[in-house]
PDB file of N, CA, C, O and CB in Angstrom:
ATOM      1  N   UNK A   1      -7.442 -17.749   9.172  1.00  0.00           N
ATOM      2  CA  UNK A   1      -6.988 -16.477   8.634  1.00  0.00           C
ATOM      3  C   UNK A   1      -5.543 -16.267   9.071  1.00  0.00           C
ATOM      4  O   UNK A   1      -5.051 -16.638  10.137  1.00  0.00           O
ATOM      5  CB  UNK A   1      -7.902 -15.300   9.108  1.00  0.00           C
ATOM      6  N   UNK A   2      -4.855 -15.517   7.934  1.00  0.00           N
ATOM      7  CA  UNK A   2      -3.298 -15.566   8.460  1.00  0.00           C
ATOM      8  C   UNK A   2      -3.496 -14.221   9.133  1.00  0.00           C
ATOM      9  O   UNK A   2      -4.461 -13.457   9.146  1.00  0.00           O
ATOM     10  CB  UNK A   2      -1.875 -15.650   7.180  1.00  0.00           C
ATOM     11  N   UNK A   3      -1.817 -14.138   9.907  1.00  0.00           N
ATOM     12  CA  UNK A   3      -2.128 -12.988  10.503  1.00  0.00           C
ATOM     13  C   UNK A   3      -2.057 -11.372   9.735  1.00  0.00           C
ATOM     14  O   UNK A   3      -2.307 -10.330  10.342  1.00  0.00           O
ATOM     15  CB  UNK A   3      -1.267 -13.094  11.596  1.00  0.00           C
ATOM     16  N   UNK A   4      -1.659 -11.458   8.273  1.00  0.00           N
ATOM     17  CA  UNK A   4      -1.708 -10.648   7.231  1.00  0.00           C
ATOM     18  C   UNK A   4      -2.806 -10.751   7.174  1.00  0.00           C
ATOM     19  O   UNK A   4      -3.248  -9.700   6.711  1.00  0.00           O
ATOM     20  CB  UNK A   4      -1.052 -10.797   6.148  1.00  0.00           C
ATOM     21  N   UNK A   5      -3.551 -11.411   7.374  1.00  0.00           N
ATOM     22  CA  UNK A   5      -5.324 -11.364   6.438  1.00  0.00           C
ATOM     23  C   UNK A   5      -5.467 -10.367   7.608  1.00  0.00           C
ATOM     24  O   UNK A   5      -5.543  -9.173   7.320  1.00  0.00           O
ATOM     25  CB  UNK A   5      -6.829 -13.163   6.300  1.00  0.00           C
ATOM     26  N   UNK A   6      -5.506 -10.718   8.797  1.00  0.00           N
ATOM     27  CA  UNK A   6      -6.233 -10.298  10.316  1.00  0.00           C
ATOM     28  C   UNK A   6      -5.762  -8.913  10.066  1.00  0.00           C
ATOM     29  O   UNK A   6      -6.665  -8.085   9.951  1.00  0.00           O
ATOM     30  CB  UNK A   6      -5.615 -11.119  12.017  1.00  0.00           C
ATOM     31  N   UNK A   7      -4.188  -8.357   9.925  1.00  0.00           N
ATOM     32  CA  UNK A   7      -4.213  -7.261  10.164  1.00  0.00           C
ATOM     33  C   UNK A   7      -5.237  -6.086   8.712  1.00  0.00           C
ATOM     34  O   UNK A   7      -5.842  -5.031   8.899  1.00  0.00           O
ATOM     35  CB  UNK A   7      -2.582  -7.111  10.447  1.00  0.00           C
ATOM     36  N   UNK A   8      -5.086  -6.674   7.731  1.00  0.00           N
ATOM     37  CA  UNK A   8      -5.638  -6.444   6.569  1.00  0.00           C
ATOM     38  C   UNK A   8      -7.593  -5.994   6.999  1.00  0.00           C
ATOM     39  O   UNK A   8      -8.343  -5.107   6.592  1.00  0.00           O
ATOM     40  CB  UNK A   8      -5.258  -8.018   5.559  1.00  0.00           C
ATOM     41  N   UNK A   9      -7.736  -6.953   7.823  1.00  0.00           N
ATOM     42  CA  UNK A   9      -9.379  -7.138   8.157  1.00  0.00           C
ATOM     43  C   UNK A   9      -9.291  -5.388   9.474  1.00  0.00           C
ATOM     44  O   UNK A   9      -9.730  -4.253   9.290  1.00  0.00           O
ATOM     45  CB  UNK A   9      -9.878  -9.468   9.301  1.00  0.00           C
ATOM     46  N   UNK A  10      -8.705  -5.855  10.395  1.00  0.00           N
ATOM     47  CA  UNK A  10      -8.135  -4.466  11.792  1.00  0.00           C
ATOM     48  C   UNK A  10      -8.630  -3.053  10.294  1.00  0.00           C
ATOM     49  O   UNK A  10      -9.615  -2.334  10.126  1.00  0.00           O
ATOM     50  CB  UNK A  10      -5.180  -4.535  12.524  1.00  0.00           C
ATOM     51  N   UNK A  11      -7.533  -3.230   9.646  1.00  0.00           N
ATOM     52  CA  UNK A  11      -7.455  -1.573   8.617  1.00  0.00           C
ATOM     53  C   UNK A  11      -8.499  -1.542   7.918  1.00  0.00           C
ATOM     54  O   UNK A  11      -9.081  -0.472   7.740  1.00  0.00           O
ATOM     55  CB  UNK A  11      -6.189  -1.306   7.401  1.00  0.00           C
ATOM     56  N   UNK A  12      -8.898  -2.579   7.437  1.00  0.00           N
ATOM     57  CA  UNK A  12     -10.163  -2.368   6.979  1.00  0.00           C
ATOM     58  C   UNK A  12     -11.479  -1.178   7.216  1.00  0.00           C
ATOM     59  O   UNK A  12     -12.111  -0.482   6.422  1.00  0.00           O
ATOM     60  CB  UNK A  12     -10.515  -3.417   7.306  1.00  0.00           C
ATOM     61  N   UNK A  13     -11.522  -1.341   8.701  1.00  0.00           N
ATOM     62  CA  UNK A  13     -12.388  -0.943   9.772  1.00  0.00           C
ATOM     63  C   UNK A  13     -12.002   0.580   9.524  1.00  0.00           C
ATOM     64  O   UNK A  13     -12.803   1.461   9.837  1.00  0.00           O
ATOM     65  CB  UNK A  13     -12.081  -1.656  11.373  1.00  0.00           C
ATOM     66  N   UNK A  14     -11.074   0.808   9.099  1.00  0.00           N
ATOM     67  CA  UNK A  14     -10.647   2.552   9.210  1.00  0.00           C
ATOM     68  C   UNK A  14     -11.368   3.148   8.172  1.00  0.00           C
ATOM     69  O   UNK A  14     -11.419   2.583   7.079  1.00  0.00           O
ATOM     70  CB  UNK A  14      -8.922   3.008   8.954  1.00  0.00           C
ATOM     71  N   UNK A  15     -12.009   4.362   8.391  1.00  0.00           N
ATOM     72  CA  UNK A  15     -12.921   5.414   7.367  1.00  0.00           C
ATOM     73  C   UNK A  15     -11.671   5.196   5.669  1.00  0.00           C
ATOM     74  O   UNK A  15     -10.441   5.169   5.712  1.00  0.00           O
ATOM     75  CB  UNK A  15     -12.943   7.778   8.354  1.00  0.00           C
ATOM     76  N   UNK A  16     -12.382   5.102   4.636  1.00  0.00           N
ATOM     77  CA  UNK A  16     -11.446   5.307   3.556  1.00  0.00           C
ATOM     78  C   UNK A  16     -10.940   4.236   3.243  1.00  0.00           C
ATOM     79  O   UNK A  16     -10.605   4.245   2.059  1.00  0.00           O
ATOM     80  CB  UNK A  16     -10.478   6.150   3.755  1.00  0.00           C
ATOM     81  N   UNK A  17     -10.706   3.224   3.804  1.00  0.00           N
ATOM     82  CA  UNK A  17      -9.602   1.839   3.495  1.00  0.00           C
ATOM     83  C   UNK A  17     -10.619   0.499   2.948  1.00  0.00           C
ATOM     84  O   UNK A  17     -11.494  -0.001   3.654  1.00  0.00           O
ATOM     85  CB  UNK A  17      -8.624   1.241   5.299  1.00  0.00           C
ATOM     86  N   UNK A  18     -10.389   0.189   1.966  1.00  0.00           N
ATOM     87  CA  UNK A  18     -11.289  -1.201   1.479  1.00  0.00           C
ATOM     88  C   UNK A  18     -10.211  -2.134   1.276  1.00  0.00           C
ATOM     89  O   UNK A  18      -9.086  -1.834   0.876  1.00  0.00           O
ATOM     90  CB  UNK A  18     -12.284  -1.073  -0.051  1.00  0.00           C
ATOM     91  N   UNK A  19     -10.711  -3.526   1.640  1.00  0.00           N
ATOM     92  CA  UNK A  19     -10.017  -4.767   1.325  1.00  0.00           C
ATOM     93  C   UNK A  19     -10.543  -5.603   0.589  1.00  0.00           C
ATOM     94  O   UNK A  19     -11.704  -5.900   0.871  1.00  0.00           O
ATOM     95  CB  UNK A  19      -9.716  -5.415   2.263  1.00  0.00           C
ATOM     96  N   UNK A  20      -9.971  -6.202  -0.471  1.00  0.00           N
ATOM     97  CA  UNK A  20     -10.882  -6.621  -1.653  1.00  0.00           C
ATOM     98  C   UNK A  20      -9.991  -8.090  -1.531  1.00  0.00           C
ATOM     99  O   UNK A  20      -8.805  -8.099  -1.202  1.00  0.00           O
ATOM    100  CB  UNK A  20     -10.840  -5.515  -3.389  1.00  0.00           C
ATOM    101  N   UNK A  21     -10.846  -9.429  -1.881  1.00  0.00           N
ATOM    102  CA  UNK A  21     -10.345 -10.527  -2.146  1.00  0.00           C
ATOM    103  C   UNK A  21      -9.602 -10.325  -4.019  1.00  0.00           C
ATOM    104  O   UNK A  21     -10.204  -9.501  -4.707  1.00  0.00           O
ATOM    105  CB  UNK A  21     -11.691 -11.692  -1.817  1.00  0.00           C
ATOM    106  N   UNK A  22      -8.685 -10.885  -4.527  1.00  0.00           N
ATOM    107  CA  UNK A  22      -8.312 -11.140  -5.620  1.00  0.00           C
ATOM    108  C   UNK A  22      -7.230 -12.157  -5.724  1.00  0.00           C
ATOM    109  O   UNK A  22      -6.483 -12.598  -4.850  1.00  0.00           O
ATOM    110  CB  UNK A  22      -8.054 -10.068  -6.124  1.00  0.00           C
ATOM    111  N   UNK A  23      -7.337 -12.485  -7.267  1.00  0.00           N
ATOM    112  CA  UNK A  23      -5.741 -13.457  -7.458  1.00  0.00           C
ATOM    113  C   UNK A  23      -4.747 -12.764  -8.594  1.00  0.00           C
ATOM    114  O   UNK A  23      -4.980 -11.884  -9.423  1.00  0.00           O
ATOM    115  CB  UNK A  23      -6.092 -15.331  -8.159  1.00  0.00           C
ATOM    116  N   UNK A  24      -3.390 -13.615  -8.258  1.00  0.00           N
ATOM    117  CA  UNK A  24      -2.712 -12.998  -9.344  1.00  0.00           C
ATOM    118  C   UNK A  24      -1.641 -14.449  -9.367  1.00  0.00           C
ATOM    119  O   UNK A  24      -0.961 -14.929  -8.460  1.00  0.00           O
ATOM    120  CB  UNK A  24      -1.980 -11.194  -8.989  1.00  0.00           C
ATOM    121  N   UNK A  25      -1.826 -14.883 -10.792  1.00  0.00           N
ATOM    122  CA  UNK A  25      -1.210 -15.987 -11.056  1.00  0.00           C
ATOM    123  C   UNK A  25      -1.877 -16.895 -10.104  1.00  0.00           C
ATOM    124  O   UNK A  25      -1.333 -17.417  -9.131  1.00  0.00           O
ATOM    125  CB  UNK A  25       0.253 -15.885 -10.964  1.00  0.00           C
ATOM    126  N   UNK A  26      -3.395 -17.068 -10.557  1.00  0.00           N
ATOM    127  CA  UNK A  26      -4.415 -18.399  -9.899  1.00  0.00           C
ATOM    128  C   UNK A  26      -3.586 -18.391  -8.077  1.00  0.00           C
ATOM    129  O   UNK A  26      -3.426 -19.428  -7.433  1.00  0.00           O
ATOM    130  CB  UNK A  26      -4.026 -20.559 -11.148  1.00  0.00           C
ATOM    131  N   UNK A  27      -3.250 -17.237  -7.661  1.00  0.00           N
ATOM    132  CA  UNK A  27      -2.845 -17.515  -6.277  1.00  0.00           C
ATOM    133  C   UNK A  27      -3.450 -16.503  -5.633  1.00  0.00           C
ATOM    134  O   UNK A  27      -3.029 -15.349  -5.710  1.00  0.00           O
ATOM    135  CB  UNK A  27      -1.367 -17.579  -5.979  1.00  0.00           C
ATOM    136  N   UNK A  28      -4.710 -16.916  -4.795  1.00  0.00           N
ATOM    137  CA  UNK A  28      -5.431 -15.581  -3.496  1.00  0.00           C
ATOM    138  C   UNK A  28      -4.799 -14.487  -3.559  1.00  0.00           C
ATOM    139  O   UNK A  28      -3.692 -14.649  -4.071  1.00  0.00           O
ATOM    140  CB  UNK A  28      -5.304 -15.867  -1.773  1.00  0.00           C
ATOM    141  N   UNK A  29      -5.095 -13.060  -3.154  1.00  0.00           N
ATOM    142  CA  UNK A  29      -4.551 -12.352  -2.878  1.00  0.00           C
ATOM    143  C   UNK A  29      -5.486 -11.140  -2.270  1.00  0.00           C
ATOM    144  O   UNK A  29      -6.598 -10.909  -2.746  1.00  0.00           O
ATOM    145  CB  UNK A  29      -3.792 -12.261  -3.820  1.00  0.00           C
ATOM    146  N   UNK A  30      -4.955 -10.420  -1.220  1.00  0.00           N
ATOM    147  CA  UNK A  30      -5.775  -9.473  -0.570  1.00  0.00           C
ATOM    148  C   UNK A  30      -5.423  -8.037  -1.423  1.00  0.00           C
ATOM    149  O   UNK A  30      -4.311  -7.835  -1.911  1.00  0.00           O
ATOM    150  CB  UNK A  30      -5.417  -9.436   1.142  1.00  0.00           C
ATOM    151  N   UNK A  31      -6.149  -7.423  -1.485  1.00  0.00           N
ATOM    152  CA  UNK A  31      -5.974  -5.896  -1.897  1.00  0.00           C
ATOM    153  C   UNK A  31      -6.159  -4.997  -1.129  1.00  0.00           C
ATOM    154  O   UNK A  31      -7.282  -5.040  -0.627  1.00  0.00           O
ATOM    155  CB  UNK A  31      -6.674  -5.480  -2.802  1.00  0.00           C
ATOM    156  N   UNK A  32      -5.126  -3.631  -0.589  1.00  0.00           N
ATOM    157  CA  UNK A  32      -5.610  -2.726   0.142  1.00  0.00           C
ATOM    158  C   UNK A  32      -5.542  -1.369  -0.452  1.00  0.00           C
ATOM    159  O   UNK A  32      -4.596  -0.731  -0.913  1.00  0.00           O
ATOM    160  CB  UNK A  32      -5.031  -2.809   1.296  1.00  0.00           C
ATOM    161  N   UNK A  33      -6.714  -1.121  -0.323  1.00  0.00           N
ATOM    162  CA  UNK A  33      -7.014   0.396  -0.912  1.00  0.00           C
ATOM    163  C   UNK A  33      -7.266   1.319  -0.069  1.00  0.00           C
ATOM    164  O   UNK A  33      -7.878   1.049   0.964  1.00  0.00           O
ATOM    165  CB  UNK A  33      -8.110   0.526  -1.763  1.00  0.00           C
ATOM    166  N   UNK A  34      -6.706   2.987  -0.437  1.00  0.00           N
ATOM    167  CA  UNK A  34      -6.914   3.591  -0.021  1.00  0.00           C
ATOM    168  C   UNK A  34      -7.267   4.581  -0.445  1.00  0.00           C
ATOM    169  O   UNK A  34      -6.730   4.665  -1.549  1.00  0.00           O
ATOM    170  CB  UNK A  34      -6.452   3.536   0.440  1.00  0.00           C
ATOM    171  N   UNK A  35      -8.355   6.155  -0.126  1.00  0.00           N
ATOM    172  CA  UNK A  35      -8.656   6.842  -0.354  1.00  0.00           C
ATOM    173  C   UNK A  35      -7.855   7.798  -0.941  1.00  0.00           C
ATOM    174  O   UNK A  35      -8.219   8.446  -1.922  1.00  0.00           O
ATOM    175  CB  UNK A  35      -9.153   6.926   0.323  1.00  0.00           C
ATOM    176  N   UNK A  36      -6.711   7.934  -0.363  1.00  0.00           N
ATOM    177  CA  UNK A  36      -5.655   8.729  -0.856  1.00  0.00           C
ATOM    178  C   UNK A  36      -4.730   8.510  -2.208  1.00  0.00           C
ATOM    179  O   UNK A  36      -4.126   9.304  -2.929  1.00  0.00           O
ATOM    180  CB  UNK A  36      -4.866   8.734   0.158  1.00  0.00           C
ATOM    181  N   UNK A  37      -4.898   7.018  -2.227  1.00  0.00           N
ATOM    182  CA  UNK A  37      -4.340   6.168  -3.873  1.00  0.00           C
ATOM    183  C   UNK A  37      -2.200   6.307  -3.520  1.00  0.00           C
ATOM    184  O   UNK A  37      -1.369   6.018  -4.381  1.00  0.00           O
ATOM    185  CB  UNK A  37      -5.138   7.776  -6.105  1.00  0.00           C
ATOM    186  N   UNK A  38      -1.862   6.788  -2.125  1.00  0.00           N
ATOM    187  CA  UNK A  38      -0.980   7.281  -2.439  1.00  0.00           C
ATOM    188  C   UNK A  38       0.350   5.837  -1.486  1.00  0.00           C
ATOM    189  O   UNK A  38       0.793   5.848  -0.338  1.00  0.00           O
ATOM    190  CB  UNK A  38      -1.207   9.075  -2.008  1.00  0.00           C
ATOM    191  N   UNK A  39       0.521   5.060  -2.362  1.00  0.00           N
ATOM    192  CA  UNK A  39       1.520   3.990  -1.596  1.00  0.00           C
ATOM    193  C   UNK A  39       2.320   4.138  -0.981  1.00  0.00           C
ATOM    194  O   UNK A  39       3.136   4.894  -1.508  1.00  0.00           O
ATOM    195  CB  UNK A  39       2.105   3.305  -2.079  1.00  0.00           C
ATOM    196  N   UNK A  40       2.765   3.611   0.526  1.00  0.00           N
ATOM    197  CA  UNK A  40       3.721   4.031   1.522  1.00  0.00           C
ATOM    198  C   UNK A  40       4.772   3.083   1.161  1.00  0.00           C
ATOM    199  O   UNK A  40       5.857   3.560   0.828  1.00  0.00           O
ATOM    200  CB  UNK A  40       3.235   3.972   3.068  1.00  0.00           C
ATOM    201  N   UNK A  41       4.607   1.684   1.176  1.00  0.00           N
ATOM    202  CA  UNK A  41       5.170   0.851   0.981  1.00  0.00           C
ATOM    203  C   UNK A  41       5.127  -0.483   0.308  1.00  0.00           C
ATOM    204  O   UNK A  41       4.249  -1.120   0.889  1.00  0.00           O
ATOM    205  CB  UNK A  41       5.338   0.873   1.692  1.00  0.00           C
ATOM    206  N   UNK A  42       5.570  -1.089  -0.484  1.00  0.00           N
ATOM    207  CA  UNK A  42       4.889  -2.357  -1.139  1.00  0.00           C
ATOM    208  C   UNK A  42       6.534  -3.745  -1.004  1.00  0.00           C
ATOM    209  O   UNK A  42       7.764  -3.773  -1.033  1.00  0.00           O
ATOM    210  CB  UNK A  42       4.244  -1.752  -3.350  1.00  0.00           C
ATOM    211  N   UNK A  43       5.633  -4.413  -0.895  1.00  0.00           N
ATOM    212  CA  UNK A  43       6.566  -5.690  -0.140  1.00  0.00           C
ATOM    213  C   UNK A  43       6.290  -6.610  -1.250  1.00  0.00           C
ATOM    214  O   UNK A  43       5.157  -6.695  -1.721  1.00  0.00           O
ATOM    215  CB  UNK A  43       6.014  -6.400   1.593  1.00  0.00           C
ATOM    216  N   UNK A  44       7.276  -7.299  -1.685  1.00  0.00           N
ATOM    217  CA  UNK A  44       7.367  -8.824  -2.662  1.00  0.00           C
ATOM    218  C   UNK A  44       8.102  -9.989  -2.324  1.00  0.00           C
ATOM    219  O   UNK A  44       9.245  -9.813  -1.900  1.00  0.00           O
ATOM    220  CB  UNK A  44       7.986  -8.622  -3.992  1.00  0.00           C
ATOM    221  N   UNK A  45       7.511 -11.565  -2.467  1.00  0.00           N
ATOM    222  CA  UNK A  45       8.156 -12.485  -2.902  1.00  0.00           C
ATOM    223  C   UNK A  45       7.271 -13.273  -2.291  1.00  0.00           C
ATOM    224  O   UNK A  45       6.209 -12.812  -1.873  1.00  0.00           O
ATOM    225  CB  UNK A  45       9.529 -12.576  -2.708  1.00  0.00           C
ATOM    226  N   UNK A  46       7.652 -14.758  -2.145  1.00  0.00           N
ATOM    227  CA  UNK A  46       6.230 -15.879  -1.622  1.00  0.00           C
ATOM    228  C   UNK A  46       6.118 -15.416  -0.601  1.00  0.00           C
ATOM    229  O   UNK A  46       6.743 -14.419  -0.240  1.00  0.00           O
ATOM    230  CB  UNK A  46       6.292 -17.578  -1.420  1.00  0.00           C
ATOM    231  N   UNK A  47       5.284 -16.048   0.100  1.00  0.00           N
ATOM    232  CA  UNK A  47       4.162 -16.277   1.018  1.00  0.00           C
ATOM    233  C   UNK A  47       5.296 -16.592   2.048  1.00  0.00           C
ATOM    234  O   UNK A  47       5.974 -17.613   1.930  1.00  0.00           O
ATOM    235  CB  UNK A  47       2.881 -17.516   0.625  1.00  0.00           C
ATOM    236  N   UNK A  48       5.515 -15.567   3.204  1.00  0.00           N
ATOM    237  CA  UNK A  48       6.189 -15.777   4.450  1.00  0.00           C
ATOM    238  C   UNK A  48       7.671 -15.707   4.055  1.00  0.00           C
ATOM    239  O   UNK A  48       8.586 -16.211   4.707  1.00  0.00           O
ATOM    240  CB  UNK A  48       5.772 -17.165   5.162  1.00  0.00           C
ATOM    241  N   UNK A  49       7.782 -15.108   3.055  1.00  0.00           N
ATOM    242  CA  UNK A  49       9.184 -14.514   2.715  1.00  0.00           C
ATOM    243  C   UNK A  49       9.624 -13.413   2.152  1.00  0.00           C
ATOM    244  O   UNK A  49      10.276 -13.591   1.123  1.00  0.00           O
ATOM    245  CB  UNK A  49       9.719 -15.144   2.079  1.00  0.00           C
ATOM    246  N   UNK A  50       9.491 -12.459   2.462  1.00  0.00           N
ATOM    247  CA  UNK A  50       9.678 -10.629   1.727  1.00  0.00           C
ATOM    248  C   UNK A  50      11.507 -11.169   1.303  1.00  0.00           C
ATOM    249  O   UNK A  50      12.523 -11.575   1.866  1.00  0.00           O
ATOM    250  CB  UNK A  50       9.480  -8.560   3.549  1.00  0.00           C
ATOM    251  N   UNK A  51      10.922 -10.775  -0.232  1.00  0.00           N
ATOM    252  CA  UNK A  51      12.036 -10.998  -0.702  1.00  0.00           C
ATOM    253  C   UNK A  51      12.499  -9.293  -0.925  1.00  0.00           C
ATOM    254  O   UNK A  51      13.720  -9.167  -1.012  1.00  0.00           O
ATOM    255  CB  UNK A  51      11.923 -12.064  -2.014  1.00  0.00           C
ATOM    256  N   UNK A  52      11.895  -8.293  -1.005  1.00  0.00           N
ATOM    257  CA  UNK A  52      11.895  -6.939  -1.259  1.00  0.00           C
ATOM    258  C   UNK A  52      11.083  -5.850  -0.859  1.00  0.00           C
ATOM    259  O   UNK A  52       9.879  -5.753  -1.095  1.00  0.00           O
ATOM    260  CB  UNK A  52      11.857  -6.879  -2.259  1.00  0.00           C
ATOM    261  N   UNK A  53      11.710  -5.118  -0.308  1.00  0.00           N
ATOM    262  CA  UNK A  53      10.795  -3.775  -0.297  1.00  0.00           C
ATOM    263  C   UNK A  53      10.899  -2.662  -1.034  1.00  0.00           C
ATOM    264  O   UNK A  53      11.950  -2.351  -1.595  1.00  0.00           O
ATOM    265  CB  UNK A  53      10.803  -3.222   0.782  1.00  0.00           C
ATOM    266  N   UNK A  54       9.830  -1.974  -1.096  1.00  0.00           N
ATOM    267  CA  UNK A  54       9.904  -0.164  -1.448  1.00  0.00           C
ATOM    268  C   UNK A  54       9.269   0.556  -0.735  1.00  0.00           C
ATOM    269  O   UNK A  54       8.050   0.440  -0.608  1.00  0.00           O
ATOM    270  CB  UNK A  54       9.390   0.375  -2.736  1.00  0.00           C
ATOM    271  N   UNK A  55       9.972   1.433  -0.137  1.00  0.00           N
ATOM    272  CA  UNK A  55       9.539   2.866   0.529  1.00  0.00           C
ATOM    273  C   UNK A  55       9.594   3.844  -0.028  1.00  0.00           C
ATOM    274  O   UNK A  55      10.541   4.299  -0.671  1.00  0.00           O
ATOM    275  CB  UNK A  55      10.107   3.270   1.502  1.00  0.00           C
ATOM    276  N   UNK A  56       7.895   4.572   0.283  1.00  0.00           N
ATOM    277  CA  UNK A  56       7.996   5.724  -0.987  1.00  0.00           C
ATOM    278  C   UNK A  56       7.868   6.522   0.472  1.00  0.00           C
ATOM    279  O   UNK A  56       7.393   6.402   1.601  1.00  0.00           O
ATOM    280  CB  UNK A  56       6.553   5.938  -2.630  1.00  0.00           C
ATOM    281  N   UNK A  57       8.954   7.795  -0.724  1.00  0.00           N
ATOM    282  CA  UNK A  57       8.640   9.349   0.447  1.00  0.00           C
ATOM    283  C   UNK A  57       7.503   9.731  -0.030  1.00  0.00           C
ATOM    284  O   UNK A  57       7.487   9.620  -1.256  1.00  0.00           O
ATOM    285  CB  UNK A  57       9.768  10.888   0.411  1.00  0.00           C
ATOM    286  N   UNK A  58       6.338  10.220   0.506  1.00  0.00           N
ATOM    287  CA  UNK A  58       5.625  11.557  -0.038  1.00  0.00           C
ATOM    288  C   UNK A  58       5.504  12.771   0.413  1.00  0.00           C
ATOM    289  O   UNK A  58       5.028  13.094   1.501  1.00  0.00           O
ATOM    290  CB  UNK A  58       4.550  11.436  -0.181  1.00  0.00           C
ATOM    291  N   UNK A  59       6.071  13.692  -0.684  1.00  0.00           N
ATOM    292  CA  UNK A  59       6.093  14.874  -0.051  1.00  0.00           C
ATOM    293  C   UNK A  59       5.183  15.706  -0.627  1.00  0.00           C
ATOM    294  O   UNK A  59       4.592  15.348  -1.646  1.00  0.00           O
ATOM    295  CB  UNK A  59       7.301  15.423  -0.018  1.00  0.00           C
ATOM    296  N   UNK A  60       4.950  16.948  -0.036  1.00  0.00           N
ATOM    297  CA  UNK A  60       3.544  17.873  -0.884  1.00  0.00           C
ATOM    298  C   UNK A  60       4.556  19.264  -1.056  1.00  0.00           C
ATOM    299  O   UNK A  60       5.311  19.844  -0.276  1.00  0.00           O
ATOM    300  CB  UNK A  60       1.604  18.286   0.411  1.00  0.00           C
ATOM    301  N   UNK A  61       4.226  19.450  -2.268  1.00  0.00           N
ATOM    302  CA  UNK A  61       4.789  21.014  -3.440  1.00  0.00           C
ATOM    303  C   UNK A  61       4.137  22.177  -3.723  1.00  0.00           C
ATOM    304  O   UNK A  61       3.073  22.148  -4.341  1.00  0.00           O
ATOM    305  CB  UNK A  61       4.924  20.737  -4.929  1.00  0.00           C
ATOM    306  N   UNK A  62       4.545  23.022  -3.418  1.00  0.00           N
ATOM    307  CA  UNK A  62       3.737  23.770  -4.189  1.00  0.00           C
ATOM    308  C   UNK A  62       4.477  24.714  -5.165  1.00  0.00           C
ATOM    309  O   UNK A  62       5.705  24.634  -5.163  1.00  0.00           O
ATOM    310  CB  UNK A  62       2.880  24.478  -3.332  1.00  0.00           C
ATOM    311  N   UNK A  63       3.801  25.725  -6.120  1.00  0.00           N
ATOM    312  CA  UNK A  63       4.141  26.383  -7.648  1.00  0.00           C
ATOM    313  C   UNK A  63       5.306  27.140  -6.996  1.00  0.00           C
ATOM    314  O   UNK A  63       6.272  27.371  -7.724  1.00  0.00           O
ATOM    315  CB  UNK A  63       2.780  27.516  -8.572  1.00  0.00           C
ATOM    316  N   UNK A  64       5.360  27.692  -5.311  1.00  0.00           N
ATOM    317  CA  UNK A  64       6.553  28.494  -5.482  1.00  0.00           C
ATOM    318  C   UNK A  64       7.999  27.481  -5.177  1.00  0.00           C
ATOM    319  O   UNK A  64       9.154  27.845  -5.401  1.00  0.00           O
ATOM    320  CB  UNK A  64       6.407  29.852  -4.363  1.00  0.00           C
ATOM    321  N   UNK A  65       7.662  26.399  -4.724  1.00  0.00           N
ATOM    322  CA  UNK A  65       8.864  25.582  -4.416  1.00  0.00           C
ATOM    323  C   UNK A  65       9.779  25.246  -5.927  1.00  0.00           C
ATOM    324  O   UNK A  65      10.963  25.422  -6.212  1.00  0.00           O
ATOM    325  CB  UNK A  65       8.272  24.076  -3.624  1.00  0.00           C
ATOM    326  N   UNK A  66       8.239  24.507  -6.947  1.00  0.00           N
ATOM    327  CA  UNK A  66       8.590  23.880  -8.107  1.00  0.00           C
ATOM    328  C   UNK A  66       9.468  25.377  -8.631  1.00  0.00           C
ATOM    329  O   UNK A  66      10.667  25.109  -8.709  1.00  0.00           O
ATOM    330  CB  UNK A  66       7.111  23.200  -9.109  1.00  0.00           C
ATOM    331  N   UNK A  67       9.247  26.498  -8.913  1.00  0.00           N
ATOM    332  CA  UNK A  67       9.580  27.845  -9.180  1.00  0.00           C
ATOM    333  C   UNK A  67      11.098  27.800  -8.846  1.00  0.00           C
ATOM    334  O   UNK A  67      12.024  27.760  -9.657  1.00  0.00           O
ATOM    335  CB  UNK A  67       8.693  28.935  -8.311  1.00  0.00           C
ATOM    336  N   UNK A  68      11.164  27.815  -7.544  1.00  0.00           N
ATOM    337  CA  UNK A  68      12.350  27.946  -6.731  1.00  0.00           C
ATOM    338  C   UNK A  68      13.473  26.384  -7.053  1.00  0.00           C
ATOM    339  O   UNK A  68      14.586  26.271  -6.538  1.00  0.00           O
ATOM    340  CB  UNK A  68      11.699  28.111  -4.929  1.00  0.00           C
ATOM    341  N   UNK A  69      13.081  25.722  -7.642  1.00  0.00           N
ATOM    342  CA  UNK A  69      13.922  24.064  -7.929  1.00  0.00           C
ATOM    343  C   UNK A  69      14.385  23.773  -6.586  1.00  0.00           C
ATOM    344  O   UNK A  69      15.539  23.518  -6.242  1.00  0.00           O
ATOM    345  CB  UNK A  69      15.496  24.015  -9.124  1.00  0.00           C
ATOM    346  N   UNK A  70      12.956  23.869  -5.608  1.00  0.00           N
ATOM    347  CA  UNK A  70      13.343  23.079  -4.700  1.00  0.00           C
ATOM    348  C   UNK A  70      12.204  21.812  -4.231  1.00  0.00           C
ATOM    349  O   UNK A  70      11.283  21.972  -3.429  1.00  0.00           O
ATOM    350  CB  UNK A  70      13.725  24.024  -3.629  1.00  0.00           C
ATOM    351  N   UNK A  71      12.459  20.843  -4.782  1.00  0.00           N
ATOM    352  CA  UNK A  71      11.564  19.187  -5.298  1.00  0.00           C
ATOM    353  C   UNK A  71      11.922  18.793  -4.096  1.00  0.00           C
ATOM    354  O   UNK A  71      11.632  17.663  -3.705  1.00  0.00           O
ATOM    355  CB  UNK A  71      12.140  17.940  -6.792  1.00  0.00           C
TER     356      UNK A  71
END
């Protein structure tokens, strides 16, 4: 097991979080899900090389902010 699988297997264990085997382009791939559906971060490129990241903010709104145009 790589050590991505291992940490993948660790979160697993947390209330809400499933890890699902899959492929994409006939190549393994782990899936992590979460209860919340809401992505922090997602990483790309081969295997032992992050060619890219994205960091998402999430923030929470409500009707008087959206009201006020403050997003």
């Amino acid at each position: 097991m790589s050590p991505r699988g291992g940490v993948l297997r660790l979160v697993s264990a947390l209330p809400g979080i499933t890890v699902t085997h899959g492929t994409v382009d006939g190549q393994p791939t782990l899936t992590l899900t979460a209860d919340t559906g809401i992505p922090l971060k997602a990483a790309s490129g081969p295997a032992g090389q992050v060619a890219g990241t994205v960091t998402y903010a999430v923030t929470r709104v409500n009707l008087a902010n959206i009201a006020a145009g403050k997003l």
